[in-house]
Backbone as CSV, one residue per row, in Angstrom:
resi,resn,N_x,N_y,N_z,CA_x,CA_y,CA_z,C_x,C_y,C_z
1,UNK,16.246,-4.830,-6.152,15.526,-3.615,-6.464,14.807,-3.811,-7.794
2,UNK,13.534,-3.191,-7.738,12.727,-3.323,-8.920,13.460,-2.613,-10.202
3,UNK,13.477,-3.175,-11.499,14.076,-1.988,-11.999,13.212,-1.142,-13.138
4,UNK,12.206,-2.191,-12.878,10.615,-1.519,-13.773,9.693,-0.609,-12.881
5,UNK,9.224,0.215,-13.245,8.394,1.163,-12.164,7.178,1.942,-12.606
6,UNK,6.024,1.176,-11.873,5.127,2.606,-12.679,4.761,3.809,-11.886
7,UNK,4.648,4.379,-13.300,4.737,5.963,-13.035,3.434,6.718,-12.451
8,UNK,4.107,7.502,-11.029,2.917,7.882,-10.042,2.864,9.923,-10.675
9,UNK,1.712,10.174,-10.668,1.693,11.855,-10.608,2.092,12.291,-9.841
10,UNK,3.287,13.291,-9.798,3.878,14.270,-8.920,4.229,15.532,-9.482
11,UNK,3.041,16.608,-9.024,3.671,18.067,-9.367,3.240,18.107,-10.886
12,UNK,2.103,17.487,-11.106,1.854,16.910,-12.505,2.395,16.290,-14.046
13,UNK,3.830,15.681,-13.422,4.448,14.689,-13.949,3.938,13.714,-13.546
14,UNK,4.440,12.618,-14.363,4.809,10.853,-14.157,6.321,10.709,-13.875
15,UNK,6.409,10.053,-12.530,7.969,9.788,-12.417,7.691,8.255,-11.819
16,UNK,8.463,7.681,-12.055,8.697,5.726,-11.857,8.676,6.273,-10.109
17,UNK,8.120,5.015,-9.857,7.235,4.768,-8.370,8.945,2.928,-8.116
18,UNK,9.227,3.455,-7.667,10.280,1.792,-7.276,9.883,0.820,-6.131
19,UNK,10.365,-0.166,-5.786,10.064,-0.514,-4.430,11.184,-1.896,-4.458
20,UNK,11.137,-2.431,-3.218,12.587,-3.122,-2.808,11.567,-4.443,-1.531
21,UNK,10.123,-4.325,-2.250,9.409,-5.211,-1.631,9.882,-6.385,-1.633
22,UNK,10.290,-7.199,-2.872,10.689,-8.612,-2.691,11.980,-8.431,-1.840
23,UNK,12.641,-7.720,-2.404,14.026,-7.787,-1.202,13.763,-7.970,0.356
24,UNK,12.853,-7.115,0.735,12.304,-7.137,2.104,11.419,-8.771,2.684
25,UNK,10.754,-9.071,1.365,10.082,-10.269,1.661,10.930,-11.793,2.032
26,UNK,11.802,-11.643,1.133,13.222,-12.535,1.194,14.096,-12.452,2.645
27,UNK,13.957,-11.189,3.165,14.991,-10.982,4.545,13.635,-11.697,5.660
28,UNK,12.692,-11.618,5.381,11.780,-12.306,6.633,11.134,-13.649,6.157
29,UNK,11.514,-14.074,5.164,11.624,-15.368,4.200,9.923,-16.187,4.560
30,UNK,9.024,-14.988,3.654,8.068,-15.053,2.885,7.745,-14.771,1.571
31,UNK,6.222,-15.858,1.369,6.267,-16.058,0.074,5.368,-15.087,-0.251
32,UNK,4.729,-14.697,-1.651,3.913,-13.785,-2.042,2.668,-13.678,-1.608
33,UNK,1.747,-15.020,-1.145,0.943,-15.678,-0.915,0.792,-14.934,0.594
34,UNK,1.664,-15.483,1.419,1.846,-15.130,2.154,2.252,-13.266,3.040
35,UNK,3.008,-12.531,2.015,2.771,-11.344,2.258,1.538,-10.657,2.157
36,UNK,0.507,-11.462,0.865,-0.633,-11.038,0.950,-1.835,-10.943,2.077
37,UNK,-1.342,-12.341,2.587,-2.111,-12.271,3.718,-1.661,-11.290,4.862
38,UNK,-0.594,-11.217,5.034,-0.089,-10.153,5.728,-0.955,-8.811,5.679
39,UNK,-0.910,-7.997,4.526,-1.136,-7.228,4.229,-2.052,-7.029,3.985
40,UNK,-3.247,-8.207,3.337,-4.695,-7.633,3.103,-4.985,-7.773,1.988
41,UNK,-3.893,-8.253,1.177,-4.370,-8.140,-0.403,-3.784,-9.795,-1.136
42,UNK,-4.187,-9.840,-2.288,-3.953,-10.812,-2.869,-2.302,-11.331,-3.119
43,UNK,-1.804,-12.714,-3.296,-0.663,-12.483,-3.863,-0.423,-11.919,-5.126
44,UNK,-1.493,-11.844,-6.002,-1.423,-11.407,-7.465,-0.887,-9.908,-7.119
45,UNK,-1.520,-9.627,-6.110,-1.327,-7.895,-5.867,0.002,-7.392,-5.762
46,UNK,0.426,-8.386,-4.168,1.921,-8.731,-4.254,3.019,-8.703,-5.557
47,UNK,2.624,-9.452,-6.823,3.070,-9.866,-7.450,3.473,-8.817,-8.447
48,UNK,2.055,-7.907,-8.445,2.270,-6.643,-9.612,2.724,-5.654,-8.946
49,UNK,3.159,-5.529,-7.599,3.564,-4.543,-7.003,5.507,-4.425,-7.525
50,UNK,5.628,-6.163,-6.469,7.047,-6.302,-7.320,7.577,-5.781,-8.454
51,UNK,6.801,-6.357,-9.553,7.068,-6.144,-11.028,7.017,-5.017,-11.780
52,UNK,6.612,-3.351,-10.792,6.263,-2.479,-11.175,4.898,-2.500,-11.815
53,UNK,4.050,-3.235,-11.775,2.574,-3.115,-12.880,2.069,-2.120,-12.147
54,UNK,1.687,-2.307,-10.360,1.168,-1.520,-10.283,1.503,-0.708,-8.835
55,UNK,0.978,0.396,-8.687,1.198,1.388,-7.613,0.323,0.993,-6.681
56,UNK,0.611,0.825,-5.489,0.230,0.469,-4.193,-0.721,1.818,-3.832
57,UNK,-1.654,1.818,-2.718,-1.833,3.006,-2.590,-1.350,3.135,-1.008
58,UNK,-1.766,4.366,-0.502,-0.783,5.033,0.397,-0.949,3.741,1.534
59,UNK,-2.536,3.439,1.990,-2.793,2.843,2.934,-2.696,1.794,3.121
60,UNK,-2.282,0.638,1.472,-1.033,-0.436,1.466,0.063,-0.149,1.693
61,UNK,0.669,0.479,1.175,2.315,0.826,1.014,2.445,0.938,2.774
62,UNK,1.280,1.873,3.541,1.915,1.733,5.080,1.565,0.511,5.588
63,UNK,0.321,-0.794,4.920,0.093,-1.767,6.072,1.816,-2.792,5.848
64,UNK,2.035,-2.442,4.347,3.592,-3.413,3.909,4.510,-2.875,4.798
65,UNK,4.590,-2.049,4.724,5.786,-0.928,5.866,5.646,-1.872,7.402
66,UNK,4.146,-1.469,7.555,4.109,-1.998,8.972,4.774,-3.642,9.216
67,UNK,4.132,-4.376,8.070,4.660,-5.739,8.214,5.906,-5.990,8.866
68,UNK,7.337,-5.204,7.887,8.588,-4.853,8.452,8.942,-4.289,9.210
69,UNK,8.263,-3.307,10.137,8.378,-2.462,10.962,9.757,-1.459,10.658
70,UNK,9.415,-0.766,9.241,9.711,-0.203,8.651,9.167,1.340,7.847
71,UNK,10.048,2.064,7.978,9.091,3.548,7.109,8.795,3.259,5.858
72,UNK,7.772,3.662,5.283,7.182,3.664,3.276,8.389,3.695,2.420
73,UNK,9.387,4.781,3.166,10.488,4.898,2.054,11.540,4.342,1.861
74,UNK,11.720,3.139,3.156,12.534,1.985,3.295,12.032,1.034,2.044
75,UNK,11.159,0.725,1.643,10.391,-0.284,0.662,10.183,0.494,-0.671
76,UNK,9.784,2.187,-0.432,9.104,2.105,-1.904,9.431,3.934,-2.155
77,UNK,10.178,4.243,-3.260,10.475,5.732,-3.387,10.305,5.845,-5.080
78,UNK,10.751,7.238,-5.036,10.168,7.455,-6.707,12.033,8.196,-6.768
79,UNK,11.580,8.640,-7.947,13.021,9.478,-8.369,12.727,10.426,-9.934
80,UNK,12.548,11.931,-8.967,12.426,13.168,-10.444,13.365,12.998,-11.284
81,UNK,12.936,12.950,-12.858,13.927,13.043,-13.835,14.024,14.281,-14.211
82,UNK,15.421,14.756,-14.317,15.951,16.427,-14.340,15.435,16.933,-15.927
């Protein structure tokens, strides 16, 4: 699990955006390079997604989903701070 996250607007906060992408990439034992192609985007993209740099947008986050044949929130959730 990522434990860096950047922060998406919700309800007009910033709350950390997570994701469990490399974990997922590791269970179907691909490389970054390679998820990119999957998905449409660069491995660099791949790379800052992992690392929290950056926020996917909706219509990545579902082609990554699809890769796994998996829901968005299997890979990637946020969490309100009280």
């Amino acid at each position: 699990m990522t434990k860096k996250a950047f922060n998406i607007m919700h309800g007009g906060d910033y709350v950390p955006l997570y994701n469990r992408l490399k974990e997922y990439r590791a269970r179907i034992g691909v490389n970054q390079q390679e998820m990119g192609r999957l998905s449409g985007v660069s491995r660099q993209t791949i790379s800052q997604i992992e690392r929290g740099d950056y926020s996917p947008s909706v219509t990545l986050a579902l082609k990554i989903a699809k890769v796994f044949e998996v829901q968005v929130e299997d890979i990637f959730w946020y969490e309100e701070e009280d």
